[in-house]
C-alpha positions as a Markdown table, in Angstrom:
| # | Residue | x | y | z |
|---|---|---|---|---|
| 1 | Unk | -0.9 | 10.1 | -116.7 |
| 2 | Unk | 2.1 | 12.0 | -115.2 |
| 3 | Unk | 0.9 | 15.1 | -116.6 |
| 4 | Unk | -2.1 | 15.0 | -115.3 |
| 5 | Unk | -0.9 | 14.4 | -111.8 |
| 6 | Unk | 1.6 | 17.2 | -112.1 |
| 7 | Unk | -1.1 | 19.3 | -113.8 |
| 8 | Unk | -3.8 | 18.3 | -110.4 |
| 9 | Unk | -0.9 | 19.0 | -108.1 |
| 10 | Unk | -0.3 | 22.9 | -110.4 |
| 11 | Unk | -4.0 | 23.7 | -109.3 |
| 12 | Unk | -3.9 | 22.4 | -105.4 |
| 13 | Unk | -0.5 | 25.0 | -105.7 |
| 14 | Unk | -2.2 | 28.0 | -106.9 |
| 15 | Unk | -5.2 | 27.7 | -105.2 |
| 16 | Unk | -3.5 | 27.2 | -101.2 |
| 17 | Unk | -1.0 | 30.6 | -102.8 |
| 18 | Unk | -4.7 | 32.3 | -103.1 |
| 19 | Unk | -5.9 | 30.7 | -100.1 |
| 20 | Unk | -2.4 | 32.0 | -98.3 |
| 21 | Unk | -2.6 | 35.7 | -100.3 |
| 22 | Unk | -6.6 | 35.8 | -99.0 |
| 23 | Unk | -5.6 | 34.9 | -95.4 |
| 24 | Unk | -2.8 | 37.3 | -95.2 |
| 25 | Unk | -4.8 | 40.5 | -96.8 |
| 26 | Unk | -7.5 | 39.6 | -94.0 |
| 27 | Unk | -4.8 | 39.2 | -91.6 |
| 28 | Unk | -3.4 | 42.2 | -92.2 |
| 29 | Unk | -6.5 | 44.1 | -92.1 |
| 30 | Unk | -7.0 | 42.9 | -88.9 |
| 31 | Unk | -4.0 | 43.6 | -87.3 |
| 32 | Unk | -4.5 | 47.5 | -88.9 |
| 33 | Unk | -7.8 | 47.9 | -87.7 |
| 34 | Unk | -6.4 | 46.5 | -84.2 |
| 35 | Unk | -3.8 | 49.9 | -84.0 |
| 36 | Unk | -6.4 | 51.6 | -85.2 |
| 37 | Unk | -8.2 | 50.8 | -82.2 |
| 38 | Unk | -5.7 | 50.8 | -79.8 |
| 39 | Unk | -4.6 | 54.6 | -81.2 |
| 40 | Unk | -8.1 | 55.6 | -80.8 |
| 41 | Unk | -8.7 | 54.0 | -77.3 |
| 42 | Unk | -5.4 | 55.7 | -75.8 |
| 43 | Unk | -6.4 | 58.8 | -77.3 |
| 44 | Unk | -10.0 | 58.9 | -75.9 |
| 45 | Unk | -8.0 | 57.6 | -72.6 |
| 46 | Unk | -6.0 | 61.0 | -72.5 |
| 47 | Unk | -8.8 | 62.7 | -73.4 |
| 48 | Unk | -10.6 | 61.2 | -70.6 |
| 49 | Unk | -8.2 | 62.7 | -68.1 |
| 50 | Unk | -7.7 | 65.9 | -69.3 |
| 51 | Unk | -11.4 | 66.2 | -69.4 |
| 52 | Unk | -11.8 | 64.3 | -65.2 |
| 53 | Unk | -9.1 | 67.3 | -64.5 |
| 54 | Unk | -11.2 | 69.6 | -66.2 |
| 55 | Unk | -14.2 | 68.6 | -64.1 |
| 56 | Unk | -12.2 | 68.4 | -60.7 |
| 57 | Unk | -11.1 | 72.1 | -61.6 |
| 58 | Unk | -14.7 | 73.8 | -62.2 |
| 59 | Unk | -16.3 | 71.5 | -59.4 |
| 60 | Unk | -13.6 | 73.2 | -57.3 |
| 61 | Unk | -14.2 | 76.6 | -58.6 |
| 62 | Unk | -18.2 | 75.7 | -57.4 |
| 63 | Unk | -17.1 | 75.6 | -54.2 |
| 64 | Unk | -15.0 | 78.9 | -54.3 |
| 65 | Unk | -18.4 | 80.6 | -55.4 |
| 66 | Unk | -20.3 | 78.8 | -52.8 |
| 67 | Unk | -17.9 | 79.9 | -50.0 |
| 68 | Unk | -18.1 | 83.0 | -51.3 |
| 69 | Unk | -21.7 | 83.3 | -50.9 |
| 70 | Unk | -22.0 | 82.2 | -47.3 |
| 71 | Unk | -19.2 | 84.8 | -47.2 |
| 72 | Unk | -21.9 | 87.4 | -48.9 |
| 73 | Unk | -24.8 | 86.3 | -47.0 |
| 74 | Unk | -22.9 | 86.8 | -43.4 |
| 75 | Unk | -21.5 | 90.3 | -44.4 |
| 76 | Unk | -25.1 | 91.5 | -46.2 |
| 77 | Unk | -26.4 | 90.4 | -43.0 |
| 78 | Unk | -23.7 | 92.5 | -40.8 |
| 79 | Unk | -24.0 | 95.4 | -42.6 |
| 80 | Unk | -28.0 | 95.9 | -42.2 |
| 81 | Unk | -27.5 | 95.5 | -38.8 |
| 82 | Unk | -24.9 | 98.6 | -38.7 |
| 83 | Unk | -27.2 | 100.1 | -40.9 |
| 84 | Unk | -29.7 | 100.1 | -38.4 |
| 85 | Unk | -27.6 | 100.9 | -35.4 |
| 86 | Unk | -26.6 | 104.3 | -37.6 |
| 87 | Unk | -29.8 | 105.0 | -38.3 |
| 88 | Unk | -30.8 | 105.0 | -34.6 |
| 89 | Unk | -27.9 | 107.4 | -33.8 |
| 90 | Unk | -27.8 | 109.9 | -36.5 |
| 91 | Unk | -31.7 | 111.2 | -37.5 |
| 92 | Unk | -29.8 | 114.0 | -40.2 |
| 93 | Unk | -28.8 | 110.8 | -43.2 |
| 94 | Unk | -30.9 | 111.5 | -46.6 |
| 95 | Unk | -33.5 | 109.3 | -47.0 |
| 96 | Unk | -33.2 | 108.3 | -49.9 |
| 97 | Unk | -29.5 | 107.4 | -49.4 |
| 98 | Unk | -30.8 | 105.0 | -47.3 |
| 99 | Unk | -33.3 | 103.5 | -49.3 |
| 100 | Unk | -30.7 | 102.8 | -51.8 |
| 101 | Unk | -28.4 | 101.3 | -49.4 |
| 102 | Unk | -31.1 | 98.9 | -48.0 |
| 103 | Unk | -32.3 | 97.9 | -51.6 |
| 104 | Unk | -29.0 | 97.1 | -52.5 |
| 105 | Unk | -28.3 | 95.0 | -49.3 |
| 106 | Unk | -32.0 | 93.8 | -50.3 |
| 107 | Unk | -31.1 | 92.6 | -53.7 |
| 108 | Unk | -27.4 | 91.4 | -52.7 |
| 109 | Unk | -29.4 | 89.2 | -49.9 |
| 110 | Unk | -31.8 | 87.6 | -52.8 |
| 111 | Unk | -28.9 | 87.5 | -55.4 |
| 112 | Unk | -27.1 | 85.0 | -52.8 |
| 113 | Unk | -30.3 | 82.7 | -52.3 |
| 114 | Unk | -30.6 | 82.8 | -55.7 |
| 115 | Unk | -27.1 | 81.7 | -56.5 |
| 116 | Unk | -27.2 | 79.7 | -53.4 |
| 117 | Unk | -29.2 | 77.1 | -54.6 |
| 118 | Unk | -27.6 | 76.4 | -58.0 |
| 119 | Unk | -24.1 | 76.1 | -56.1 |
| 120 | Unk | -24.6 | 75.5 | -52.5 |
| 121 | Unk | -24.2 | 71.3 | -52.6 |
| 122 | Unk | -27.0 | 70.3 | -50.5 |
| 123 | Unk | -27.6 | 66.5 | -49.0 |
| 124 | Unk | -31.3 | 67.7 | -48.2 |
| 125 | Unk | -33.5 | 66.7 | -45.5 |
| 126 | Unk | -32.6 | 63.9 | -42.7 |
| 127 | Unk | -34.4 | 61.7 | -44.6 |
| 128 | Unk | -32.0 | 62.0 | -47.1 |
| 129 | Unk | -29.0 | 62.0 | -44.8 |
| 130 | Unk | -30.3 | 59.1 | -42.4 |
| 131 | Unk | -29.8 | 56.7 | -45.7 |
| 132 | Unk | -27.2 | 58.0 | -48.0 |
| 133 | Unk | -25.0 | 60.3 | -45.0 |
| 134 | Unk | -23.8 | 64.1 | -45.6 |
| 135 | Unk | -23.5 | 63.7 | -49.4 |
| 136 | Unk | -24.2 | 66.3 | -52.0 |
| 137 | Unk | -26.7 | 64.8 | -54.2 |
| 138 | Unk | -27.4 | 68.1 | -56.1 |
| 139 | Unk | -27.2 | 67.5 | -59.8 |
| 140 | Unk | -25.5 | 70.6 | -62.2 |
| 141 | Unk | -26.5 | 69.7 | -65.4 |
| 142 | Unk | -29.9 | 69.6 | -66.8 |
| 143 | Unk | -29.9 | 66.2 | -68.4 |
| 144 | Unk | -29.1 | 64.7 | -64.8 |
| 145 | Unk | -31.4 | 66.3 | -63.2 |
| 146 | Unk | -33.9 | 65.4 | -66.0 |
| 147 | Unk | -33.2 | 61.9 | -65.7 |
| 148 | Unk | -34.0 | 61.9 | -61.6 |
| 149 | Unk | -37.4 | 63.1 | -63.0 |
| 150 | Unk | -37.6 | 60.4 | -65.6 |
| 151 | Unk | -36.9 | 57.7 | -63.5 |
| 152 | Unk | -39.3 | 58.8 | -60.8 |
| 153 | Unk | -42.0 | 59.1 | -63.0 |
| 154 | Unk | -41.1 | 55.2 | -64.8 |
| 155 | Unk | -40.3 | 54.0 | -61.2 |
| 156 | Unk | -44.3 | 55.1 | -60.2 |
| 157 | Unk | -45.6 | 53.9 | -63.6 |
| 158 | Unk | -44.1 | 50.5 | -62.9 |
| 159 | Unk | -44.8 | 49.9 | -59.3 |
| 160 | Unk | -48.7 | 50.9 | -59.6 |
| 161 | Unk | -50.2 | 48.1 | -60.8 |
| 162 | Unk | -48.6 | 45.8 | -58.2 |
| 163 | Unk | -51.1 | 47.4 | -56.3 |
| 164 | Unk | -53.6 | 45.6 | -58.0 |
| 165 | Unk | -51.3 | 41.5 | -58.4 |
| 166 | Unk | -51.0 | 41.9 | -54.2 |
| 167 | Unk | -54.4 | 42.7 | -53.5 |
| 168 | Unk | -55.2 | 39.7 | -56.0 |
| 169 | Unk | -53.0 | 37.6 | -54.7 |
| 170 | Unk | -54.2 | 38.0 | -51.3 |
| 171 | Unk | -57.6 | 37.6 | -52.2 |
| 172 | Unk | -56.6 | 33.7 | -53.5 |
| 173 | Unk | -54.5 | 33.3 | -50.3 |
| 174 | Unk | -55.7 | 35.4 | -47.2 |
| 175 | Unk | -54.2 | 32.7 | -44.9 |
| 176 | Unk | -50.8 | 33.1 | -46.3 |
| 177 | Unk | -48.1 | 34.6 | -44.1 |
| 178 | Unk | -45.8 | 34.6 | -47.0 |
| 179 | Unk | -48.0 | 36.8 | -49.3 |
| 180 | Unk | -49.2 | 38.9 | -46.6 |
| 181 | Unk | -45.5 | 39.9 | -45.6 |
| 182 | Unk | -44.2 | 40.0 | -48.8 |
| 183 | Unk | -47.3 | 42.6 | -49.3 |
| 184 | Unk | -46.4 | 44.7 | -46.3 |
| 185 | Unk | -42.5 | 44.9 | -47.1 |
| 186 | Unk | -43.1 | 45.5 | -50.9 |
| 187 | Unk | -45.4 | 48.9 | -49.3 |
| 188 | Unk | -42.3 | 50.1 | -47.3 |
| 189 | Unk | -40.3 | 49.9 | -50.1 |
| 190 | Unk | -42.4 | 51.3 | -52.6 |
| 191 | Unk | -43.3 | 53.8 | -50.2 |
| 192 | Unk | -39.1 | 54.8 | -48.7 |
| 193 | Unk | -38.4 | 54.8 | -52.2 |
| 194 | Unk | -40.9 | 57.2 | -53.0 |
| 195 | Unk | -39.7 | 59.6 | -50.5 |
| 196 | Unk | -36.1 | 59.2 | -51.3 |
| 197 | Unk | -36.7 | 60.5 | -54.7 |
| 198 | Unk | -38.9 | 63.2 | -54.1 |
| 199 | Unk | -36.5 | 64.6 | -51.3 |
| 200 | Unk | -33.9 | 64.8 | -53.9 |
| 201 | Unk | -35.8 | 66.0 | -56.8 |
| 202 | Unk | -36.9 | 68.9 | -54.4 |
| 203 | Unk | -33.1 | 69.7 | -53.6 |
| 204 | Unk | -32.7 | 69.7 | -57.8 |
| 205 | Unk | -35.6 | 72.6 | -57.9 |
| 206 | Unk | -38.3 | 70.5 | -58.3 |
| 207 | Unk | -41.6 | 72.0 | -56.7 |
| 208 | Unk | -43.0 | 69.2 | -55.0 |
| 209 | Unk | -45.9 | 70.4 | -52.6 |
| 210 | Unk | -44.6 | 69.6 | -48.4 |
| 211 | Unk | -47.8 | 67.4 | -48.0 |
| 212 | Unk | -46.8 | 64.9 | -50.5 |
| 213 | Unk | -43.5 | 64.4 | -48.6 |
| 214 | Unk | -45.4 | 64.4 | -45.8 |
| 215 | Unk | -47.6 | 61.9 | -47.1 |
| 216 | Unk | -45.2 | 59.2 | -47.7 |
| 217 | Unk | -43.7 | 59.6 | -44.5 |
| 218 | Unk | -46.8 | 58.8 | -42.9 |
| 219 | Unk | -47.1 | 56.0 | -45.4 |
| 220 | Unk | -43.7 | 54.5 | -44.3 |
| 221 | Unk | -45.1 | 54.8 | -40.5 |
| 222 | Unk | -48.5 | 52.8 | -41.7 |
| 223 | Unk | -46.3 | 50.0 | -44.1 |
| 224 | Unk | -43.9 | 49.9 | -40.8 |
| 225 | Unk | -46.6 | 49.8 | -38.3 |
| 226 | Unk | -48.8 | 46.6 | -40.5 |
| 227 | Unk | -45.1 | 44.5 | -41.1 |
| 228 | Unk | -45.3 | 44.5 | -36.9 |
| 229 | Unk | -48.6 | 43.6 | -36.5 |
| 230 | Unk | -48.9 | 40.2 | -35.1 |
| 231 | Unk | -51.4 | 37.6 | -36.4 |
| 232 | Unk | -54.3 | 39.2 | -33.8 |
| 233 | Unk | -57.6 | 39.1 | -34.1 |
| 234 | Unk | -57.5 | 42.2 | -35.1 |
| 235 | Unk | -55.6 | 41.8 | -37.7 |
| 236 | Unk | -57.5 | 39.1 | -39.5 |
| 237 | Unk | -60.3 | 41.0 | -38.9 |
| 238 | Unk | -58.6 | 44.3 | -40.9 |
| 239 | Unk | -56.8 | 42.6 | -43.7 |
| 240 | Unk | -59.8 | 42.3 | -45.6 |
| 241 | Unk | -60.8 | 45.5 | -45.8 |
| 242 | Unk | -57.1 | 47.2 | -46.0 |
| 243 | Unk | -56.6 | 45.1 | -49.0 |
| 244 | Unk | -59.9 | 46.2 | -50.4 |
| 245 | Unk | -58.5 | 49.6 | -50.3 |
| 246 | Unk | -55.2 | 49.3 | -51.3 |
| 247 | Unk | -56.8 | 47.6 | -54.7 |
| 248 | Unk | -58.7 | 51.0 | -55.2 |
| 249 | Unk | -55.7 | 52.7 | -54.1 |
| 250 | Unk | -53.8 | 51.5 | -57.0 |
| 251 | Unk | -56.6 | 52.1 | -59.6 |
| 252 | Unk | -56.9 | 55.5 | -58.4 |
| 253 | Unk | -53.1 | 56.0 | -58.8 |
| 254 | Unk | -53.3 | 54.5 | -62.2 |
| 255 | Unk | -56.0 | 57.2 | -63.5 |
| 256 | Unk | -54.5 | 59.9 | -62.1 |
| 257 | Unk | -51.0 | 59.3 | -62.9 |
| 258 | Unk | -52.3 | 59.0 | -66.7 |
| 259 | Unk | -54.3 | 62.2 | -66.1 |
| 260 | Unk | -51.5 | 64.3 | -64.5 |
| 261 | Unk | -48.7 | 63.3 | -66.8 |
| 262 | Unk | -50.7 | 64.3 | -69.6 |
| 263 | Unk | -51.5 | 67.8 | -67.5 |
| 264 | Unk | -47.8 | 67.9 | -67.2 |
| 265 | Unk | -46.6 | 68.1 | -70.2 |
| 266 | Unk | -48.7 | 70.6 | -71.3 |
| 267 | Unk | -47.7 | 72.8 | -68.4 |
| 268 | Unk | -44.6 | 72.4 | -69.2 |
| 269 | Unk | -44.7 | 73.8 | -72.5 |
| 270 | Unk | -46.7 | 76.4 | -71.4 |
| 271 | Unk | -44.0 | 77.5 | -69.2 |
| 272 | Unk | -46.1 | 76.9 | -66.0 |
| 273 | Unk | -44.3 | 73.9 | -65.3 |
| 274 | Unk | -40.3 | 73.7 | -64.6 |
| 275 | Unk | -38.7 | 70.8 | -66.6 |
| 276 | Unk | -37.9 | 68.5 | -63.3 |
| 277 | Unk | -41.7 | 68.5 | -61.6 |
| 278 | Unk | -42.8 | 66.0 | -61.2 |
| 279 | Unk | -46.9 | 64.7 | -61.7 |
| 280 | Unk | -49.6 | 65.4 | -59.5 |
| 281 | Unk | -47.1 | 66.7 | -56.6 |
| 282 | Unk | -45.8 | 70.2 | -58.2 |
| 283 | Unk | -46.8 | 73.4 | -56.7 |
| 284 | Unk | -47.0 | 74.3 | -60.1 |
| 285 | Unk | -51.0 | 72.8 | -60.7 |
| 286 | Unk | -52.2 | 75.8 | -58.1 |
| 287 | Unk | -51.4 | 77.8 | -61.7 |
| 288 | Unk | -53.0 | 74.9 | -63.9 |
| 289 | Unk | -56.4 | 76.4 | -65.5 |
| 290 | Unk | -56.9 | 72.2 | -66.6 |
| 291 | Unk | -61.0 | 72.7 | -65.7 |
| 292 | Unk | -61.3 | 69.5 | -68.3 |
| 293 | Unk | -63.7 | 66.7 | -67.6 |
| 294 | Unk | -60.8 | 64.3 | -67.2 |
| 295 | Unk | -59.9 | 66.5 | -64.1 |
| 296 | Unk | -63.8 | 65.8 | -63.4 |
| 297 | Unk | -64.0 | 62.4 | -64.0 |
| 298 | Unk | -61.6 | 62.1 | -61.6 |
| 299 | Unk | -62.4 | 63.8 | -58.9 |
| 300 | Unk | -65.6 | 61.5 | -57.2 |
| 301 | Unk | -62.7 | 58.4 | -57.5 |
| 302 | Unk | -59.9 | 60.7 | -55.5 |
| 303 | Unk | -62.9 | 61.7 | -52.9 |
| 304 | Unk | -63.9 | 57.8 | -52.8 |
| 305 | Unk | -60.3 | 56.8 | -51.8 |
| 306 | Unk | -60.2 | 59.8 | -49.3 |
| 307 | Unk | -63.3 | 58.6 | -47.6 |
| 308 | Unk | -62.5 | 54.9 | -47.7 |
| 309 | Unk | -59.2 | 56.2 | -45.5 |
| 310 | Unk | -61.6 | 58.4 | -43.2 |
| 311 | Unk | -63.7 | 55.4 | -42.9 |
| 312 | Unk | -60.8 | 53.2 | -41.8 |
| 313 | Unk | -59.5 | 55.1 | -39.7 |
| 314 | Unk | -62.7 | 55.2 | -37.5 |
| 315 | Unk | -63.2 | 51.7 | -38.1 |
| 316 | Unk | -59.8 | 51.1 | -35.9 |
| 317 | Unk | -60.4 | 53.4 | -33.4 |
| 318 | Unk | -63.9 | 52.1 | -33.3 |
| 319 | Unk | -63.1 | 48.3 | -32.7 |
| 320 | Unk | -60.6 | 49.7 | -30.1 |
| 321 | Unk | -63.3 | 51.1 | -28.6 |
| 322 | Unk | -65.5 | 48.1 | -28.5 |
| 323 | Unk | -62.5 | 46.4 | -26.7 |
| 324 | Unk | -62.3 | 48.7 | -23.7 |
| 325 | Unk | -58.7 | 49.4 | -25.5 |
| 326 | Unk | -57.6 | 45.8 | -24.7 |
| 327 | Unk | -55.9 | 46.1 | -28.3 |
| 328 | Unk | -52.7 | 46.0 | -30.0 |
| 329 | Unk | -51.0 | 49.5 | -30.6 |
| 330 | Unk | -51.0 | 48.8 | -33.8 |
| 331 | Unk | -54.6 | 49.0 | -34.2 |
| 332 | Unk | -54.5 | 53.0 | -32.1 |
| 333 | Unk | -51.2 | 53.7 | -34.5 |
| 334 | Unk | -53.5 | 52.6 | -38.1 |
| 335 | Unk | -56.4 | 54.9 | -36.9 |
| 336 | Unk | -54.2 | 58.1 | -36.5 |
| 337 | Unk | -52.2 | 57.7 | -39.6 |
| 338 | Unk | -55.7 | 56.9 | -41.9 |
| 339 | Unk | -57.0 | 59.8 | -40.2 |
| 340 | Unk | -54.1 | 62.5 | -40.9 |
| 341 | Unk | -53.8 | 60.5 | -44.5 |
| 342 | Unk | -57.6 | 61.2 | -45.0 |
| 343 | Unk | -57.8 | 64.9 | -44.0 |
| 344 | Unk | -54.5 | 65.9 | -45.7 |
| 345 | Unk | -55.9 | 64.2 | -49.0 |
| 346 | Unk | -58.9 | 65.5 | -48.7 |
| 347 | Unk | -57.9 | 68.9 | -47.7 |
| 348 | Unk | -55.3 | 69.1 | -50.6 |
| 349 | Unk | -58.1 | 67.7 | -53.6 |
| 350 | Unk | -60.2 | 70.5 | -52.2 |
| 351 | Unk | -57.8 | 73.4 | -52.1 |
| 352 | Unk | -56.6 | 72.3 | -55.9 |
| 353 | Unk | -59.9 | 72.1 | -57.5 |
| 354 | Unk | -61.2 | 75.2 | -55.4 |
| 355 | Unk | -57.8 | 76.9 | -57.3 |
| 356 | Unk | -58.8 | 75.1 | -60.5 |
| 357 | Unk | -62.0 | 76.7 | -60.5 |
| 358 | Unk | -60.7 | 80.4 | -59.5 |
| 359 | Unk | -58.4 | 80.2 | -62.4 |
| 360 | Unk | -61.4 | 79.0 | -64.9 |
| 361 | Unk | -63.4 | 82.0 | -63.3 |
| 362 | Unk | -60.5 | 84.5 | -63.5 |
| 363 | Unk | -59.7 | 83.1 | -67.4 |
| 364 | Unk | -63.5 | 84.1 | -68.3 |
| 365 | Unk | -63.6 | 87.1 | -66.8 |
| 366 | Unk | -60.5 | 88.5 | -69.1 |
């Protein structure tokens, strides 16, 4: 019996010295792969500051160069103007001495603006500089710069069907203050954002055509102008048929945004396109031979759209009328901006299908 008890008690032995030899091999990989880490991590922390000194230095060295420019630019500018007071004085200088001088004051003069606006740091317009301040938001690498676009393009993706929920949502409840403001502040939003980005991705070389800007900043004055509109008559008698509009609005949006991204691309690899345009708003569809019946399918929706914002604008300026102008100036202020909105549109969707159409003609022609 006692031999079996000291033979139980042999096993419990050697199996905690395994459990104990287990434990510590495990521990002790632990505690190695712990120095490991902590090796690694101070050496990717040194590496970090070398490399943040590194950055400091050439971002410094930017600013030498763009110094230097203005510096350029002033004295290219001086010297054309001596150039020119000579010129007046003495009538005997070769001519083709100066010809050479101007073309080289000439190309110095584009070599700056060139130069200029990869280093200059830029803050953009006072858009820009009303909400972030005099910062430089001019990006130097690509993949930056890339990612702006990216984002944009998500950021529009996202937003348009919301569109289509709000004008839903206020169909169920058009008696609902809550919906109804929550609809007006979501628009200035949507639509401040909208110019934020494009104001930036136009300082990263990004050819975004003026009226789009343009565009949204009338569409920040309309989204301002209907959060201040009291609950009128006038009003209730509008909200109908703006939300009617802002539901085709966002369908609209959603074809052509599928269409143009699409367009895009192909642009893009065609080498018509820079890298950071962005869709529908890049100077660079004047150059787009795209005659396809996508582009044609689209166009009676884009023209319904622009008409539904003629239409409304003379529908404010009409019930103004029929008031003697005993209205709110909210309803005079939601005329003018549907009206400019619907003749820029419709002046812009004209002008790029008319260039559509000259490039198709041209393309046949070779």
């Amino acid at each position: 019996m006692m031999e079996l008890i000291e033979e139980k008690n042999k096993k419990i032995i050697n199996n905690n010295n395994n459990i104990n030899n287990n434990n510590n091999k495990e521990f002790n990989e632990i505690k190695n792969e712990i120095l490991e880490l902590k090796r690694s991590n101070l050496s990717c922390q040194e590496k970090g500051i070398k490399i943040k000194k590194e950055i400091n230095d050439v971002y410094k060295q930017v600013d030498d160069i763009a110094g230097t420019l203005a510096k350029h630019e002033k004295e290219s500018s001086h010297l054309q103007s001596r150039l020119k007071q000579i010129l007046t004085k003495e009538k005997q200088i070769d001519n083709n001495i100066i010809k050479e001088l101007t073309d080289d004051l000439e190309q110095i003069k584009m070599n700056v603006k060139r130069s200029k606006g990869l280093f200059t740091p830029e803050t953009g317009s006072i858009f820009v500089r009303l909400f972030l301040g005099q910062v430089n938001v001019k990006h130097l690498r690509e993949n930056e710069k890339f990612r702006l676009k990216t984002e944009y393009e998500k950021f529009k993706k996202k937003t348009n069907p919301q569109f289509i929920i709000f004008v839903v949502l206020l169909l169920l409840y058009p008696h609902s203050s809550f919906v109804t403001t929550s609809w007006q502040i979501w628009l200035l939003y949507y639509y401040i954002t909208l110019a934020l980005r494009e104001n930036i991705l136009l300082v990263n070389g990004s050819s975004i055509k003026p009226w789009w800007i343009m565009h949204h900043y009338l569409s920040i004055a309309g989204s301002l102008t209907n959060l201040l509109f009291p609950f009128s008559e006038a009003f209730t008698y509008f909200l109908p048929q703006v939300t009617y509009f802002s539901g085709c609005q966002g369908l609209v949006q959603i074809l052509t945004n599928r269409y143009q991204q699409g367009r895009l691309y192909k642009l893009v690899a065609m080498g018509k396109a820079n890298i950071i345009d962005v869709t529908g708003e890049s100077e660079g569809w004047n150059n787009d031979p795209g005659w396809t019946p996508s582009a044609m399918f689209l166009l009676p929706f884009l023209l319904f759209v622009q008409f539904f914002q003629l239409y409304n604008s003379f529908s404010f300026f009409y019930f103004a009328y029929q008031r003697d102008g005993n209205v709110e100036w909210q309803v005079y202020m939601c005329g003018l901006i549907f009206l400019l909105l619907g003749f820029g549109n419709l002046f812009t969707t004209i002008s790029v299908y008319y260039q559509k159409w000259k490039n198709i003609i041209k393309v046949k022609d070779n």
